[in-house]
N, C-alpha and C positions, 0 to 999 in steps of 0.2 A: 719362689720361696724356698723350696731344697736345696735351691742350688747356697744358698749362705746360712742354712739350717746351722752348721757350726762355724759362720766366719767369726775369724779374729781368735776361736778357741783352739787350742791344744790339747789332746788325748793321746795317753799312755795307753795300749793296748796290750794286755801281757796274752803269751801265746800267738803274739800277732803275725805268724811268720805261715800260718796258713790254716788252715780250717774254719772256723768259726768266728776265730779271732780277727780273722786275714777279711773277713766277710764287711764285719762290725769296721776294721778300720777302714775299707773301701767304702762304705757307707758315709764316714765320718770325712773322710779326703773328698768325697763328691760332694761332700756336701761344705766345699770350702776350711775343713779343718786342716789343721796341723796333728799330724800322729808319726808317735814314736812306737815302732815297734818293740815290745819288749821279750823274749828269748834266748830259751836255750842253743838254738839251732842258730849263730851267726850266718854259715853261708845264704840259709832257706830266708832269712830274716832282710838281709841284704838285698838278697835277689826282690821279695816280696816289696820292700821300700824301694826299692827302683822303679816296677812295677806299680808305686803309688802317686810318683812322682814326686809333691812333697814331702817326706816322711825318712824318716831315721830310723836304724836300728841300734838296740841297743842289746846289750849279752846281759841276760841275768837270773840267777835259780832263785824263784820267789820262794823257795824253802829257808831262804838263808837269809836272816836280818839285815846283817854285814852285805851281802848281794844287790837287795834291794835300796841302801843307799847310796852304795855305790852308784848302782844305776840310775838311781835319778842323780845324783849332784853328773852323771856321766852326761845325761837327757837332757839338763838345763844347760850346761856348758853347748854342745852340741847346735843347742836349739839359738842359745844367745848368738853362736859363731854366726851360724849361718845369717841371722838377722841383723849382726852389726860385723860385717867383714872388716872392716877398718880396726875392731879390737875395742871401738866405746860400745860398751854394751849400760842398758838401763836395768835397773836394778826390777828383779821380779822374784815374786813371792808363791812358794807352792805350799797349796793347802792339804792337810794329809787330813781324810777319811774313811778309817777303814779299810785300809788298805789300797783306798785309792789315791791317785795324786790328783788335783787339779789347779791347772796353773793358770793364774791370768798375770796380765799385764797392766802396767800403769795406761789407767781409762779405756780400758777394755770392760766390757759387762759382767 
């Protein structure tokens, strides 16, 4: 049952390049998810999403509006690459609250 506690979902984890954040997305990847690191620190961010095996980093100062969408239209591009390498990618919808993102997929839960 943990082991697919998040299949098919995707989480954004800001800070995710190590402490607490780094904890929550190993959590989230053992537990079958999809996570994007998100961070100031690219090299530490990097190295942590290797380390997670599936999972992305992404650069960005949640201080900055501008930053943070960047970041995500950066997260979604990213995430679609990897899932449609051929370049068709299916159109997906991110939900924003509150400063979170949560994205699903056409017939996903």
């Amino acid at each position: 049952m943990q082991a697919e506690l998040f299949k098919d979902r995707t989480a954004i984890v800001t800070g995710g390049a190590r402490g607490i954040g780094l904890a929550c997305a190993a959590k989230i990847a053992a537990g079958g998810g999809r996570v994007a690191l998100w961070d100031r620190d690219m090299d530490r961010a990097r190295q942590s999403a290797a380390s997670l095996g599936d999972a992305i980093a992404v650069e960005v100062d949640v201080t900055s509006e501008a930053s943070v969408a960047q970041a995500l239209a950066a997260t979604e591009d990213q995430l679609a690459a990897a899932r449609h390498p051929g370049g068709q990618r299916r159109h997906h919808r991110a939900q924003h609250h509150g400063g979170a993102a949560i994205r699903s997929t056409p017939g996903s839960r």
